[in-house]
N, C-alpha and C positions, 0 to 999 in steps of 0.2 A: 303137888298141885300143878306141877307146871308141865309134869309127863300130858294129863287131858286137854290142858288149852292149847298146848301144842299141837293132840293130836285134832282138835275143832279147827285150828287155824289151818292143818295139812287137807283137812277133809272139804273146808269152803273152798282152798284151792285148785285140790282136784273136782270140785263140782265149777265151779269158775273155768278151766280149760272145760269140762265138759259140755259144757254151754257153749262154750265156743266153736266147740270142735264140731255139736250137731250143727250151730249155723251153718259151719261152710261145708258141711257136710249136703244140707239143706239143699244150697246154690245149686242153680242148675246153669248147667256150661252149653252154650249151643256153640254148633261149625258153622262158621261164614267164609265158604270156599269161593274161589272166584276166578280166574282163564289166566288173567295178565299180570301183570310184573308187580313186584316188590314197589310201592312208591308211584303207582298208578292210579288215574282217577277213580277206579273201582276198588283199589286199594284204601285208598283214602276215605273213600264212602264206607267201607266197609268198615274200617276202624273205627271212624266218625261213628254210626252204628252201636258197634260194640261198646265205646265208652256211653254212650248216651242210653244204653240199655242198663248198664253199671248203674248209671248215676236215676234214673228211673225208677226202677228195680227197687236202690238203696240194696244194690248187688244182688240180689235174691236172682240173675240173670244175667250169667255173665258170656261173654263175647267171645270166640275163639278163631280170628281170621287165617286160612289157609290158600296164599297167594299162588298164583304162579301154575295151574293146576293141578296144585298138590293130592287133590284127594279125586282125580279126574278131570278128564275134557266136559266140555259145558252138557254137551247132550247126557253123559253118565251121571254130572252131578244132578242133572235135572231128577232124573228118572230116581236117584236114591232120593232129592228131596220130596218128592212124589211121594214114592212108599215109604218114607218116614225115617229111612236109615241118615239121613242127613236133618238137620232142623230147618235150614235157610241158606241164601246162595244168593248172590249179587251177580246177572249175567245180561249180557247183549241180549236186545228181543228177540232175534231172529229164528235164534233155536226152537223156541217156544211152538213156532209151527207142526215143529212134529207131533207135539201134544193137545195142540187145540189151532186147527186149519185157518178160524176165523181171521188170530195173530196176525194171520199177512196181510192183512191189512195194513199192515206200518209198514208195509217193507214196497208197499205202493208206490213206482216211483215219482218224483213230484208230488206227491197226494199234496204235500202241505209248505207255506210258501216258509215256513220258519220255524224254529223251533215255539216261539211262544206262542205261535198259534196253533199248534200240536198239544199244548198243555194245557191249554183252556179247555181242548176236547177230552183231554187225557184224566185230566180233575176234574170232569165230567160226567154225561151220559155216557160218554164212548168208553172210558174210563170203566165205568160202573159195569156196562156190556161186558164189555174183555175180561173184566174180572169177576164175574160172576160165571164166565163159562170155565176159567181158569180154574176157578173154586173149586168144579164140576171134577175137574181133573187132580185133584189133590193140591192145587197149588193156590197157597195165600196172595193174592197182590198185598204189597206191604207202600209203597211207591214206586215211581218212575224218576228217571232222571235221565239227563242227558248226556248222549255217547256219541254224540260231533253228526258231522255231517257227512257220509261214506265219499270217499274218492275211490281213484285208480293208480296204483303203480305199476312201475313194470323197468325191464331193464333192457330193453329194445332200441324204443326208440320213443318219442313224445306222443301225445295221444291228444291232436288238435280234432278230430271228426271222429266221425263211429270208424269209418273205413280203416282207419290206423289199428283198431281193433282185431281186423281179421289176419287167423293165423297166430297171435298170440293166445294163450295159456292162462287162466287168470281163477285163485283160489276167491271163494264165495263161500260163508259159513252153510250152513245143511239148512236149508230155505229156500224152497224152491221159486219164490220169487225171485231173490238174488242172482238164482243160478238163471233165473230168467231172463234179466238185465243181462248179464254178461252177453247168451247168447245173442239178444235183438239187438244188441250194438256190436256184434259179430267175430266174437271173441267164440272160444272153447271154455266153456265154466267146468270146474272142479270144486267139489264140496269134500274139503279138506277141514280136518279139526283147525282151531286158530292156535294152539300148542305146539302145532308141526310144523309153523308155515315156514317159519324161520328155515330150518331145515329144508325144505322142499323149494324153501326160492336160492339157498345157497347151493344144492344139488342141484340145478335144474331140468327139477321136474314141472314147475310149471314158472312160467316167465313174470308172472306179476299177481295183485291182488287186491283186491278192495275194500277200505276198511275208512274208519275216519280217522284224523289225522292222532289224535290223543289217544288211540289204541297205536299207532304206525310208530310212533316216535320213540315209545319208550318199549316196544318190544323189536329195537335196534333194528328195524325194517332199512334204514337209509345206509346201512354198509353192504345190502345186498340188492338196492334198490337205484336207479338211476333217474327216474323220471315220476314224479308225478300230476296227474290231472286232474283237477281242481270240476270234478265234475256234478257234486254236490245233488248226487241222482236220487239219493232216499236218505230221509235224517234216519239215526239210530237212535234207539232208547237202551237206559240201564233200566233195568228192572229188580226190584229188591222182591224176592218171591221167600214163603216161609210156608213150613208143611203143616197143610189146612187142619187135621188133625191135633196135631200140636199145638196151634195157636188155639182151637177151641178148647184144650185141656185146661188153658190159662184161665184163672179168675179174671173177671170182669174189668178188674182195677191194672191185671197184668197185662191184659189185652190192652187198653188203653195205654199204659205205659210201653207196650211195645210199637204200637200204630205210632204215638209219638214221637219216638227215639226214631223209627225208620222217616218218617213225614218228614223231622227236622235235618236228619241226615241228607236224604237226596235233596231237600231246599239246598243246599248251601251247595251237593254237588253242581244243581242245573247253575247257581250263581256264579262258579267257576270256571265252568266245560270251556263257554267260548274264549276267553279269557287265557287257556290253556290250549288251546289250538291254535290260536294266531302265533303264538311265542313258539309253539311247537314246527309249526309251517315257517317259521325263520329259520329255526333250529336245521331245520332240513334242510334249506338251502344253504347254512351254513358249514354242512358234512358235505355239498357236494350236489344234492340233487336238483335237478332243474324241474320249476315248479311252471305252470302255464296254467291258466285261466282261458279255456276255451267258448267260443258262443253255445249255450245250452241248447238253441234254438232246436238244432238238428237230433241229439240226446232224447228231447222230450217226445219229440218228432216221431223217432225210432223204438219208443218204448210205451207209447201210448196204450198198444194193442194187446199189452199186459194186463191194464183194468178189465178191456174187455175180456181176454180169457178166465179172468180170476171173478169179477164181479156175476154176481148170479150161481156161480157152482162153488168154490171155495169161500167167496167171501158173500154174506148174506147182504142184499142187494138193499137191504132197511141199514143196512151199515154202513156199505157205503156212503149208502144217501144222505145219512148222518153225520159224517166224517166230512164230507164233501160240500156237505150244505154250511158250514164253520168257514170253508175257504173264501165264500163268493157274497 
């Protein structure tokens, strides 16, 4: 009698792991690639993310963050998140230009006097616009969050006026806005990946760079950096983008559970950013580099005539006006 119940008690066993084994079989793993360092605020965001997707889910979606850029520079991962070979990616806006022109709109310099009133536009109409052309282009908006305020370094000399600019070298992600600035403040722009820069300011090939401070700090920019200028010429955005296709494959309840996890996630990045660049702009003066606060007066001066070349041919001019009508 005991040979049978033995073998019923072996056989609910092996159907018990088998249950198991199709759940996690079930689970679906997504890539959450991202440009900058192990323990970075798009780090953080990104992991943030992933567990919250976990807990979500109740796992049926799980998180797989690949820092540092492991699986590509931002423009590559865009383009695989695009065509689907990637699921989702947490990146700087900038890049985004190459895919949808409108983007530069954020990289306006001045457009906007602060980050929270960038967001009120961004959880908004403007928001909705951006993402709706994004869509267009393969790419989910998931949230925004915030990626500091761009400065300048360099390892020259201090960077009190535009005129200290000329003659220096200065890396700008591949945005032609950006490379814009550089130039009307009379620099040389270079649109160098942000994975290389490290390298190409330690070689120099080009003499400085501009980014905000919580991307500068922890991608050790201050051991080959001497000076920077607090020039605070176009906020940055992170952007949690996920491949449009994908997310519509998701049931109603998983799409919901995904909008959540990413919503809650960059919440707590934007509640952090500033927070983490004031400590970070210590920290740099602490390694060494001298920090200056110049009058923006002249900056804003010298770069004004950016809106005009962009507003009406790249950036639609009901956009602006939108964006612009938030500030005043």
């Amino acid at each position: 009698m005991s040979g049978p119940k033995n073998l019923a008690l072996a056989g609910a066993a092996i159907l018990s792991m088998g249950l198991g084994f199709s759940s996690a079989v079930n689970a679906q793993t997504i890539r959450i690639p991202h440009c900058c360092a192990a323990d970075s605020h798009f780090d953080v965001a990104a992991e943030r993310f992933a567990d919250l997707l976990a807990e979500k889910t109740n796992g049926e979606i799980q998180g797989e963050v690949f820092p540092s850029g492991q699986l590509g520079q931002e423009t590559e991962v865009i383009q695989n998140v695009q065509s689907g070979s990637i699921e989702a990616t947490i990146i700087g806006h900038d890049p985004l230009a190459q895919f949808a022109e409108e983007t530069t709109i954020l990289s306006l310099p001045y457009l906007f006097d602060n980050h929270d009133q960038a967001f009120e536009q961004l959880d908004g109409e403007l928001g909705e616009r951006l993402g709706a052309i994004l869509s267009e282009r393969g790419l989910r908006v998931l949230a925004w969050g915030n990626n500091g305020a761009r400065v300048y370094t360099n390892d020259q000399h201090s960077l009190e006026s535009p005129q200290d600019f000329v003659g220096l070298k200065f890396r700008s992600p591949e945005n032609p806005v950006n490379l814009a600035v550089t130039e009307a403040l009379g620099g040389i722009a270079a649109a160098i990946p942000y994975g290389e820069v490290y390298t190409a300011l330690q070689q120099g090939t080009i003499d400085g760079q501009e980014n905000a401070v919580i991307n500068i700090y922890p991608a050790n920019l201050q051991e080959v950096q001497s000076y920077m200028s607090m020039t605070n010429h176009l906020l940055s955005f992170v952007v949690l983008v996920m491949n449009e296709n994908y997310f519509n494959s998701l049931s109603p309840e998983m799409q919901t559970a995904v909008q959540e996890a990413a919503s809650e996630a960059m919440a707590e990045e934007r509640a952090t950013a500033q927070t983490s660049a004031d400590e970070m702009t210590a920290l740099m003066q602490e390694a060494g580099v001298e920090v200056t606060e110049p009058d923006l007066a002249p900056f804003r001066e010298m770069t004004q005539s950016i809106h005009d070349e962009y507003v009406g041919s790249r950036i639609p001019q009901d956009l602006y006006d939108l964006a612009v009508g938030a500030t005043n």
